[in-house]
ZAMARGU-4260 file (C-alpha; in steps of 0.2 Angstrom, whole numbers, plus 5000, padded with zeros to 4 digits):
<rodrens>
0) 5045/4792/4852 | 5053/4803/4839 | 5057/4820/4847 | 5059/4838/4837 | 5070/4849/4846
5) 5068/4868/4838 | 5084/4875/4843 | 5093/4895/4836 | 5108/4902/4841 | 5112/4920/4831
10) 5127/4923/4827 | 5126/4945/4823 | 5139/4948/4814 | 5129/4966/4807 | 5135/4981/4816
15) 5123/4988/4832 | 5118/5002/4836 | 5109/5010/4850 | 5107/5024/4861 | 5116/5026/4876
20) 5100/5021/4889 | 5096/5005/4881 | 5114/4999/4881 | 5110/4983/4894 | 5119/4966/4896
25) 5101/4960/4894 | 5088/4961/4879 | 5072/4970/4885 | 5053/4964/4879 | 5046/4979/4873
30) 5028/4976/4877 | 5019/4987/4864 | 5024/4976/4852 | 5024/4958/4858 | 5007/4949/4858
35) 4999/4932/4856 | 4988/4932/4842 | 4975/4919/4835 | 4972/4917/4816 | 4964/4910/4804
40) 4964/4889/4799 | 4972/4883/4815 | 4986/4897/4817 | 4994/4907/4831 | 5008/4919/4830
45) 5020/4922/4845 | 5027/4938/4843 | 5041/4945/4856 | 5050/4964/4853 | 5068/4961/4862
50) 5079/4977/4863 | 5094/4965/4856 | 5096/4945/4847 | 5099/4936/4860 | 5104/4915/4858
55) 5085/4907/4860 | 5079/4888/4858 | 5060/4883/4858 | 5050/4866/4860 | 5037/4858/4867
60) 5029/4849/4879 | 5017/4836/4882 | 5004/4830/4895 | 5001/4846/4896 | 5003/4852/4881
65) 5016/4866/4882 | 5028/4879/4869 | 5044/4882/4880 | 5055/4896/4875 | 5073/4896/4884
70) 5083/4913/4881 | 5102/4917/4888 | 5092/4928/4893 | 5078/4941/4894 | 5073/4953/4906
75) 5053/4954/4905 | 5050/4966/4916 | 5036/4979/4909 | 5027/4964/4899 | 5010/4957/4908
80) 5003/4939/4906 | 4988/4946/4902 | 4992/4958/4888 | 5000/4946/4878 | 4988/4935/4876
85) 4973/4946/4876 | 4970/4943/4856 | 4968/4922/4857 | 4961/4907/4865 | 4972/4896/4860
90) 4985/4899/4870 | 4977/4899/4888 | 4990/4906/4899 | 5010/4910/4898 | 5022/4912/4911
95) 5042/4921/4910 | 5055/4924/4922 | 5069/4918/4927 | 5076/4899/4927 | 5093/4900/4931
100) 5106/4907/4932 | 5109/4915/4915 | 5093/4909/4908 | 5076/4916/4904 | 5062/4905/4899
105) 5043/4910/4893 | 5030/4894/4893 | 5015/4897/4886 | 5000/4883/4890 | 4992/4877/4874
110) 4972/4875/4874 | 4975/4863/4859 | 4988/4853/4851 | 5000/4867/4841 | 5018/4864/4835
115) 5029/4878/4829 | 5029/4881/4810 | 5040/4895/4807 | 5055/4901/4819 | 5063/4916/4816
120) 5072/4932/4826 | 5078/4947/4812 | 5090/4958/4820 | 5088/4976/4812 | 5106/4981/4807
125) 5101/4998/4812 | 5098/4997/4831 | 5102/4981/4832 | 5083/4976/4839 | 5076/4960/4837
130) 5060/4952/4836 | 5056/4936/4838 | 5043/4926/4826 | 5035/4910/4831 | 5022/4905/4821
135) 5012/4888/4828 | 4997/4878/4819 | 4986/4865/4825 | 4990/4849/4823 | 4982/4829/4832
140) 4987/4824/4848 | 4996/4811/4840 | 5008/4821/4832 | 5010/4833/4847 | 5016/4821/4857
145) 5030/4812/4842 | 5035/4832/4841 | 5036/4835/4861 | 5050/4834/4873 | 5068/4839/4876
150) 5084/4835/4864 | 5098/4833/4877 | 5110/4846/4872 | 5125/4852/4881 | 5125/4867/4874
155) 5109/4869/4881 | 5108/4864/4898 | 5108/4873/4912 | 5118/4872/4927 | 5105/4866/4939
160) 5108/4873/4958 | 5114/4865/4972 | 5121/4869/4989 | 5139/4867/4994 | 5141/4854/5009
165) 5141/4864/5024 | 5155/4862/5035 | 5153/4851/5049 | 5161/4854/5066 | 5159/4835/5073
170) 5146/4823/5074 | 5133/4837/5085 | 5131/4851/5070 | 5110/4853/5066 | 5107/4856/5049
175) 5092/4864/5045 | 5087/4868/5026 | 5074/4882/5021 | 5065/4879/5005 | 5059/4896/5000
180) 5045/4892/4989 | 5043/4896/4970 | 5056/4907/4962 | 5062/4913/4945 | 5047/4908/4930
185) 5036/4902/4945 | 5030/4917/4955 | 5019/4910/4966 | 5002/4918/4973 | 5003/4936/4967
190) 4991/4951/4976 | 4993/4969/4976 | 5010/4967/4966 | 5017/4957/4978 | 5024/4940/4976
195) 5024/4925/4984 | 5043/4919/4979 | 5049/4937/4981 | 5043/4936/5001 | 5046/4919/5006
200) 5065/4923/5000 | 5067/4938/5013 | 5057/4930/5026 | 5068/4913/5024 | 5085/4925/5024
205) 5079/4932/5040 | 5075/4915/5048 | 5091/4908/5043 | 5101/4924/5052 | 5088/4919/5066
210) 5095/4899/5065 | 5114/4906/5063 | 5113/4918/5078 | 5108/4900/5089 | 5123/4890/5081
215) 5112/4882/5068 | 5119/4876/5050 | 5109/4882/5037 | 5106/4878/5020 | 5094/4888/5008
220) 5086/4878/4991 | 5087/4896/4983 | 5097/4912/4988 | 5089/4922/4974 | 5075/4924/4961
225) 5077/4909/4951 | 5068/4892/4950 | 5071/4878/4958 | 5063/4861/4953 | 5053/4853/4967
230) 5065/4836/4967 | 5080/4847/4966 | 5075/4856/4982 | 5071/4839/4990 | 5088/4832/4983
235) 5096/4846/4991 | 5092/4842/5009 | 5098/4827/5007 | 5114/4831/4998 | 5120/4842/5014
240) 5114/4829/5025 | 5101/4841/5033 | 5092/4835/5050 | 5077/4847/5044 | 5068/4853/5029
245) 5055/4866/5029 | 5049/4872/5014 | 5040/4891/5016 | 5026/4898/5006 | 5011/4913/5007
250) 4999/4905/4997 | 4982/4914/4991 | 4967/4902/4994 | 4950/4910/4992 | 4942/4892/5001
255) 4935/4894/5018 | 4941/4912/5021 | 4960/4904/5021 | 4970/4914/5035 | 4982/4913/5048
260) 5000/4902/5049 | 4996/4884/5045 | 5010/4868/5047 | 5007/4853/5035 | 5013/4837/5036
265) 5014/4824/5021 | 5000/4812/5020 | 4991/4804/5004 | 4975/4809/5010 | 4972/4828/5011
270) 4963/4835/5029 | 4951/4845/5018 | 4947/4850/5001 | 4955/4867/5004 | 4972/4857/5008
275) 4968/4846/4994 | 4967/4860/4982 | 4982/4868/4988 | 4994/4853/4987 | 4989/4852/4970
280) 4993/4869/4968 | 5012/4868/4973 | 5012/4849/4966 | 5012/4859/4950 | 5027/4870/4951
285) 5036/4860/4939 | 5024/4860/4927 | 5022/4878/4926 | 5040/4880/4924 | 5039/4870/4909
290) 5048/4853/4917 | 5049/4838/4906 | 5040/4825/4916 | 5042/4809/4907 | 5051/4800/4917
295) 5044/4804/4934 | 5041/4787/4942 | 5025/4786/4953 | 5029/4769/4963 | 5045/4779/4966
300) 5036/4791/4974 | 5024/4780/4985 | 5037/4770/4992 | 5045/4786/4998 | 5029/4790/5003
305) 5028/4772/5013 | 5044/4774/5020 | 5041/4792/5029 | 5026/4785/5037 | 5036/4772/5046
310) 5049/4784/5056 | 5051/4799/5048 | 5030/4803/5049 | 5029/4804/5069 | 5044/4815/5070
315) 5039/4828/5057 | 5023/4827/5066 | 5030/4833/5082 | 5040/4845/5072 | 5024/4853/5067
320) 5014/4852/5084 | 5032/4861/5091 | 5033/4874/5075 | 5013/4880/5077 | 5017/4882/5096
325) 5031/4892/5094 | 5024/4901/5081 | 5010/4907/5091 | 5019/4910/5107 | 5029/4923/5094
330) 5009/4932/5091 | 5004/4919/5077 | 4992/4925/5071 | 4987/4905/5067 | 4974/4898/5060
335) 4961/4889/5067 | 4966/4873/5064 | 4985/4876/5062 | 4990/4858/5059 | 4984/4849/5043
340) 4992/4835/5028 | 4993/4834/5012 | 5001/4825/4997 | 5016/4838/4996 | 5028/4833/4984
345) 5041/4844/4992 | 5037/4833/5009 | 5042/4817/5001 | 5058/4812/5007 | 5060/4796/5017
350) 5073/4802/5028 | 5074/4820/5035 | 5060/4825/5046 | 5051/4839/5034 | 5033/4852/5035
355) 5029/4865/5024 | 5025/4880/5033 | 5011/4892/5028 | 5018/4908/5034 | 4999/4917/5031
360) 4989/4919/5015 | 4990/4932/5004 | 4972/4931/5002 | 4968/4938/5018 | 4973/4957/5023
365) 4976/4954/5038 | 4990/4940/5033 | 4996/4953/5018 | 4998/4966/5029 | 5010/4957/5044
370) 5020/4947/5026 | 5022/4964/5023 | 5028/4971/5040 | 5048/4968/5042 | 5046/4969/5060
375) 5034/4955/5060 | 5043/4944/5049 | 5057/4946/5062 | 5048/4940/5076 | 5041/4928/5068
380) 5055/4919/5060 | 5062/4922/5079 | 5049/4911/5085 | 5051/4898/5074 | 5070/4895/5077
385) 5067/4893/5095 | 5054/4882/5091 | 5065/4873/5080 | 5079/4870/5094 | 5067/4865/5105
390) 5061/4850/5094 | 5079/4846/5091 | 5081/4843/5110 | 5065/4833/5111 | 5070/4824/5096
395) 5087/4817/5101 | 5080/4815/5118 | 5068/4804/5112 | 5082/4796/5100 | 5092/4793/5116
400) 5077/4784/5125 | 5071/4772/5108 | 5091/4766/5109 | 5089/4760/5129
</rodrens>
């Protein structure tokens, strides 16, 4: 499959000029003048107001079809998903943030088949303020798909996170890992202007202080607002050897009247349709980041998923049963059927016991209200540490009595 890769790096050699409060390592969007706009015979214009040139490549994606711009890098603060792209249908919804360290990335999802055209950013010698120009047309599927996908570039790839080995003090040191969910271009469930990554990151800080204070090793797939691919937080936990893996989000799920702290296991059959529907959800965290999923190989995934049944699956069930105890001995409040299973991606891993932890839903007030509450999130993540010490016990108890 022949691959186009749209790729610009300016080189400003014009003088720049500007005044002193818009002097910022990073180029600003000005949102006034950056829009999404449909046109006539199969055209749409991309048009994005930056306060300075910055380096920027762009390319697309396919299955779904997606235009991903990467920036070193872009603060979008001020711009709104749905302002931009109030003058089309074309493009159906766009996304920015974020992506790692040092890099920005906008991905806009495509209603039809469109490849970019025309590429430019003009850099006013003047103030030094760019705009950037992209313009796209339709094109068939079949020629989407030759167009679509990633050039590796070394000059464009990012350094993709990864936790540093944590030291072990002999063969008795737990290691726990905390999967903060979302991050960076992937916001999560948004309510009220809050977001979903922007909570799960303190409330995973202040569990891992919790684990710490009881002698725990912690690792964290994410330490600050960037994104993190699913496999990546999975490959983690098994890079630092961790004995634990939980994976914390605050979801919004308007099905059933959602609310209350849930624990899931994995499983390839959902408990419900509301589980179904939100496993899905996270399941597409890469997607929305604009991850190239070519190669992703489903029998790879099943055979994991085969594997964690055989002795992994009964230990993170116990895990789960221990966590919604704890958890409601701390004030909950829980849900009323606190332990459910689902197809989580994040869950897949064949070796280390792992649940993902729905903390509450943002979807609920009530569940807003204590995510919001500092004093809670304490308590909370209080409860779930001594939970999580208490399965450890259990669990090597256990260990010790399979080896007899």
């Amino acid at each position: 499959m022949k691959r186009i890769l749209l790729s610009v790096i300016l080189c400003l050699s014009a003088p720049v000029y500007a005044v002193a409060q818009e002097l910022s390592a990073l180029a600003r969007v000005d949102p006034e003048a950056s829009v999404i706009k449909d046109g006539w015979w199969g055209r749409t214009d991309l048009t994005l107001a930056l306060s300075q040139g910055v380096p920027f490549r762009v390319f697309t994606l396919d299955d779904p079809a997606r235009l991903v711009v990467d920036f070193r890098e872009v603060d979008f603060r001020g711009l709104r998903a749905a302002d931009l792209i109030s003058d089309g249908d074309r493009v159906s919804a766009v996304r920015f943030g974020a992506f790692q360290p040092g890099w920005s990335r906008l991905v806009a999802d495509l209603a039809e088949p469109m490849v970019p055209r025309k590429i430019g950013m003009p850099v006013d010698p003047n103030t030094g303020r760019a705009m950037l120009g992209i313009m796209l047309k339709t094109v068939s599927a079949e020629e989407f798909a030759a167009a679509s996908g990633v050039v590796v570039d070394p000059n464009w790839t990012p350094a993709f996170l990864s936790a540093p080995k944590p030291v072990r003090k002999g063969d008795n040191r737990f290691v726990v890992v905390l999967d903060p969910g979302h991050g960076g271009i992937d916001p999560g469930a948004e309510r009220d202007e809050v977001n979903e990554k922007g909570l799960m990151l303190s409330f995973a800080q202040t569990m891992a202080e919790a684990l710490r204070r009881m002698d725990v090793d912690v690792v964290m797939t994410r330490e600050s607002d960037v994104f993190v691919a699913l496999q990546t937080r999975v490959a983690i936990a098994h890079q630092v050897e961790a004995d634990l893996f939980i994976s914390l989000h605050a979801d919004i799920l308007r099905q059933g009247g959602a609310k209350g702290a849930t624990v899931y296991t994995l499983s390839d059959d959902a408990s419900d349709a509301a589980t179904e529907h939100l496993a899905a959800r996270h399941n597409r965290a890469d997607i929305i980041a604009g991850a190239d999923l070519t190669g992703s190989d489903d029998q790879v995934a099943q055979v994991l998923l085969d594997l964690a049944r055989q002795e992994t699956g009964p230990r993170s069930s116990a895990l789960a049963m221990t966590l919604a105890e704890g958890m409601a001995a701390a004030g909950g409040p829980m849900n009323r059927r606190p332990l459910r299973e689902a197809g989580f991606s994040v869950l897949k891993s064949a070796d280390i016991p792992s649940v993902l932890v729905e903390i509450g839903f943002l979807s609920s007030d009530r569940d807003l209200s204590n995510l919001g509450d500092p004093l809670w999130r304490r308590g909370m993540a209080e409860g779930m540490a001594k939970a999580i010490l208490t399965w450890r016990d259990a669990d090597a108890a256990r260990k010790a009595l399979v080896r007899q």
